[in-house]
KOLLODO-214925 format. One record per residue (C-alpha): residue in three letters; z negated, x negated, y. Coordinates in Angstrom, 3 decimals. Layout:
<pts>
[pt ALA,[Z,X,Y]];
...
</pts>
This chain:
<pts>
[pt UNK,[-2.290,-25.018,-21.569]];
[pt UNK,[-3.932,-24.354,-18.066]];
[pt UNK,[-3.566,-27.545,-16.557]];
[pt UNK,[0.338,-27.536,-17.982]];
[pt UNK,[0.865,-23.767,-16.032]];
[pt UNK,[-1.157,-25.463,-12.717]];
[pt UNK,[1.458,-28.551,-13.147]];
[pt UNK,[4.545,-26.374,-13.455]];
[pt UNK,[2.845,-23.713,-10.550]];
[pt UNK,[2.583,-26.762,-8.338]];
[pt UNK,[5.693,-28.232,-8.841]];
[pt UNK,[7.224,-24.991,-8.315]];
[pt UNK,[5.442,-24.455,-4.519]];
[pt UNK,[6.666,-28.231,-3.490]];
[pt UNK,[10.362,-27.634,-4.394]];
[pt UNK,[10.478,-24.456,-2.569]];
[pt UNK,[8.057,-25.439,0.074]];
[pt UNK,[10.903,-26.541,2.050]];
[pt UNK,[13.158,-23.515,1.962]];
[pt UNK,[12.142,-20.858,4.522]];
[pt UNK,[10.836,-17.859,2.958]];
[pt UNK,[12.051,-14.565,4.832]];
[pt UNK,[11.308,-11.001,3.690]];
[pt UNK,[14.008,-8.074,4.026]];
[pt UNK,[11.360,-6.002,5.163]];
[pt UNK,[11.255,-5.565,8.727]];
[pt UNK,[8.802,-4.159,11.466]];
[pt UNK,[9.573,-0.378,11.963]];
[pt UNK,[10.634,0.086,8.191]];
[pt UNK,[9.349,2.173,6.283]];
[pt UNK,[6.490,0.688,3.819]];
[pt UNK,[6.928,1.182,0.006]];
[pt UNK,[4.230,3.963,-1.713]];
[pt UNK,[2.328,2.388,-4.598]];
[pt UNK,[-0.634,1.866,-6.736]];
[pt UNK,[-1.922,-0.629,-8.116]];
[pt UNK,[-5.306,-2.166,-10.490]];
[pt UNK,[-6.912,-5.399,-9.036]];
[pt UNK,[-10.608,-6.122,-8.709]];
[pt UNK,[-13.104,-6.031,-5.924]];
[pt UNK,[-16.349,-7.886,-6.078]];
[pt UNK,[-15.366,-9.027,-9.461]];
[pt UNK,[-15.092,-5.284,-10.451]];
[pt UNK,[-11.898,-3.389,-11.817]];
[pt UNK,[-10.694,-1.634,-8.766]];
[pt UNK,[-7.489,0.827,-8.344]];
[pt UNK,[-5.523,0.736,-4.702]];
[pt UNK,[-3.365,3.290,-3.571]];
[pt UNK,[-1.087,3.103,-0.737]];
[pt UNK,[-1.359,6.230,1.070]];
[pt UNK,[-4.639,6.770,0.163]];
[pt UNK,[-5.980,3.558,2.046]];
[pt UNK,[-3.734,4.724,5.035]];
[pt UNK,[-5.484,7.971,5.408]];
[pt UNK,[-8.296,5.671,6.539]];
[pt UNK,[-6.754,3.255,8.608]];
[pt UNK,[-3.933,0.278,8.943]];
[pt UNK,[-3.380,-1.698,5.641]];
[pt UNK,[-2.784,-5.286,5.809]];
[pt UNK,[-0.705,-6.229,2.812]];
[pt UNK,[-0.761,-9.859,1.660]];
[pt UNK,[1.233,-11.263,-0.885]];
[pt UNK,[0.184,-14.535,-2.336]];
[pt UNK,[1.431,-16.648,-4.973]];
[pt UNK,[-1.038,-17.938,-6.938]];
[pt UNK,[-4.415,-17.388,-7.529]];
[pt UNK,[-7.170,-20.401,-7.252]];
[pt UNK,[-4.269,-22.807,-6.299]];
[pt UNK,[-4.959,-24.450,-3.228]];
[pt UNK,[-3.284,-22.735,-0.013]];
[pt UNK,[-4.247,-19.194,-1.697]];
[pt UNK,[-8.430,-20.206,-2.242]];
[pt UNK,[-8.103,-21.578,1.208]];
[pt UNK,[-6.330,-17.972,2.598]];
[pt UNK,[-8.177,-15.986,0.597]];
[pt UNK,[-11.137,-17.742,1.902]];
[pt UNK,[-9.919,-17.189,5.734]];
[pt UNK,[-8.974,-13.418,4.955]];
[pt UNK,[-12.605,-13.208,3.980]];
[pt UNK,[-14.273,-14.765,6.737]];
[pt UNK,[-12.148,-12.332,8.686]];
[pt UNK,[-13.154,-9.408,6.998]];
[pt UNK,[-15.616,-8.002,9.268]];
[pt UNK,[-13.585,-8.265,12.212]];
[pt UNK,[-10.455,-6.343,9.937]];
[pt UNK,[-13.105,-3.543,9.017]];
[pt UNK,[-14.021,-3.337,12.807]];
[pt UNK,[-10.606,-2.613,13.688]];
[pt UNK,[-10.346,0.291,11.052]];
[pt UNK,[-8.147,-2.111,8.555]];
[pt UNK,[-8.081,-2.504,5.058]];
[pt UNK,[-6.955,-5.887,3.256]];
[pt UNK,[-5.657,-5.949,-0.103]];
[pt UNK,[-3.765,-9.241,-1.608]];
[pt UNK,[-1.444,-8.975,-4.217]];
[pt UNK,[0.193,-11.270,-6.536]];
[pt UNK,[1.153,-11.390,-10.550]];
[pt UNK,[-1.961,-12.645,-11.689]];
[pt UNK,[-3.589,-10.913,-14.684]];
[pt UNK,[-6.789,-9.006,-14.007]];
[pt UNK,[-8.864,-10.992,-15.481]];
[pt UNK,[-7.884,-13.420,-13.298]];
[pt UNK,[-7.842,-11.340,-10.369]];
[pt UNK,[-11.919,-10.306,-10.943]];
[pt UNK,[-12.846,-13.875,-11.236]];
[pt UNK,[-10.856,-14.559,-7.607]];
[pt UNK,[-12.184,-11.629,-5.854]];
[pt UNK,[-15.598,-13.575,-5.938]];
[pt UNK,[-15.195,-16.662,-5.837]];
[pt UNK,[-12.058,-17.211,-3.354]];
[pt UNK,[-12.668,-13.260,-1.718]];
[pt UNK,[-16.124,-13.789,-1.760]];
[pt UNK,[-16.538,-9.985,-2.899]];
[pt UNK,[-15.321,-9.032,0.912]];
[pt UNK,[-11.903,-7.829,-0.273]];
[pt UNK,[-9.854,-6.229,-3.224]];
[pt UNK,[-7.060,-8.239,-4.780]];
[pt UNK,[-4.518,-6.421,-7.078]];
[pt UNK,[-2.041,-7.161,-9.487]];
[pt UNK,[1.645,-7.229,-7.787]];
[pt UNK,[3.941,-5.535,-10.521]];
[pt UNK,[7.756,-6.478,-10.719]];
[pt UNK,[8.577,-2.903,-9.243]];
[pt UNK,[6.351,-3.674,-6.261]];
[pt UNK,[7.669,-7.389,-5.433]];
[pt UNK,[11.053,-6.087,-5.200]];
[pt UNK,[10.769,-3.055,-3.213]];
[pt UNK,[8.631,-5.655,-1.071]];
[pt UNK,[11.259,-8.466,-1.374]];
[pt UNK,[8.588,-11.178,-1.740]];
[pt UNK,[10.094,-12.759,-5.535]];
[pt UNK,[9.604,-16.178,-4.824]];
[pt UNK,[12.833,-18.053,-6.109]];
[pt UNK,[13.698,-21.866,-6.581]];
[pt UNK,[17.629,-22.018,-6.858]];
[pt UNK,[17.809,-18.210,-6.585]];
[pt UNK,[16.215,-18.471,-9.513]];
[pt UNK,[12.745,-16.034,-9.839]];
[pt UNK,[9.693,-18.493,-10.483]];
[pt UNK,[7.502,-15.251,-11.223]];
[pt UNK,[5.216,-15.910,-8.525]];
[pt UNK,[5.138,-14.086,-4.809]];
[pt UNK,[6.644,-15.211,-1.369]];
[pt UNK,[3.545,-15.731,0.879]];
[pt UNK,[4.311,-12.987,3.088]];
[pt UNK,[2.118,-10.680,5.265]];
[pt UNK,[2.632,-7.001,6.170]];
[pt UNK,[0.610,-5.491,8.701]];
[pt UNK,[1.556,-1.156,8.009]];
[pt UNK,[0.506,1.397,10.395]];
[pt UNK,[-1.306,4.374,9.482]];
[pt UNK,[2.077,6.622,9.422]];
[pt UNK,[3.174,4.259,7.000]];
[pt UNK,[5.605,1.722,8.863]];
[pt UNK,[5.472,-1.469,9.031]];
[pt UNK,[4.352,-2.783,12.029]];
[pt UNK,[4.646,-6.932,11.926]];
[pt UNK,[5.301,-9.236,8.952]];
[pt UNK,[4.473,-13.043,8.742]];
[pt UNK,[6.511,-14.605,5.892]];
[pt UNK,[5.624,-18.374,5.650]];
[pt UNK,[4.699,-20.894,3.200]];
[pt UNK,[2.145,-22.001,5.147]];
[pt UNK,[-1.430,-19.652,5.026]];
[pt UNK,[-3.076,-20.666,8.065]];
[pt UNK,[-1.321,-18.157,10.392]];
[pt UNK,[-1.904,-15.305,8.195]];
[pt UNK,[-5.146,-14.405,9.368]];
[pt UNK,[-5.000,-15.158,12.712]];
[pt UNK,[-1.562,-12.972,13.177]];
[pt UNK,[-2.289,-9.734,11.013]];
[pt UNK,[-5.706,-9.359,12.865]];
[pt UNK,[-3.921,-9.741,16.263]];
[pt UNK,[-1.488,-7.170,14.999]];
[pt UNK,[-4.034,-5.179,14.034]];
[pt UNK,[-6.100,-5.059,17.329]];
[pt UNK,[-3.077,-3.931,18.772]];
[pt UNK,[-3.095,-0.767,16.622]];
[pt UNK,[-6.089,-0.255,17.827]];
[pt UNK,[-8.061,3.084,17.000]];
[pt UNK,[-11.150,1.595,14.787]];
[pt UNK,[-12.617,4.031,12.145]];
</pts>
């Protein structure tokens, strides 16, 4: 049954792969409120919006799959980043559909227990626009899409591209610019 959903999951990212991905969300708009379960360090773990802003810029990344290969390898990039994101006063949450079960497992192994992950619910992908869709069609899976949110609550940059490698390097620029560490 697992290897059939990985099949299907993967056949799913190549026919879209191609299409650009763009998110209606802009810079200067006004990020959703929400809160969501996930896991950090393999631990259940609750995130709240506008909690996490009262402490700093929130960098918001949607992916769409856990422990397929482009999200391990981002996952693995966000956390190898991590220190440099808490030393600019930022917190990084990624979000997808995954169960939590699933999501505790990947917050070790591909987070390396440096990050929360949390469970993207329908309500949140569409008031973030990030339904990945093959033929307008939903798959149930994410857009990879980035959104770097200031601390009054606006969206400051987004990065919406199949491609993870960017990601990091782009939120923590945006970021930096922010400025104001805890």
């Amino acid at each position: 049954m697992k290897l059939r959903n990985l099949v299907a999951a993967a056949a799913a990212f190549a026919f879209i792969a191609s299409a650009p991905a763009s998110a209606e969300l802009k810079a200067g708009a006004r990020a959703p409120d929400f809160a969501a379960k996930g896991a950090l360090a393999g631990k259940p773990f609750s995130f709240n919006l506008k909690d996490a802003l009262k402490r700093g810029p929130v960098v918001l990344y949607f992916y769409p799959k856990a422990f397929t290969q482009g999200c391990t390898l981002e996952a693995h990039a966000f956390a190898e980043a991590s220190d440099d994101f808490k030393a600019a006063g930022a917190t990084v949450i990624g979000m997808s559909n995954d169960k939590i079960e699933t999501l505790q497992k990947f917050s070790t192994e591909a987070c390396r227990d440096k990050f929360a992950v949390a469970a993207a619910t329908p309500q949140v992908i569409k008031s973030y626009d990030v339904a990945l869709k093959a033929v307008g069609i939903p798959t149930g899976l994410t857009k990879r899409t980035s959104y770097v949110i200031g601390r009054d609550g606006n969206i400051v940059m987004v990065h919406s591209e199949m491609d993870y490698r960017d990601h990091v390097k782009l939120t923590l620029a945006a970021v930096r610019k922010l400025g104001g560490a805890r």
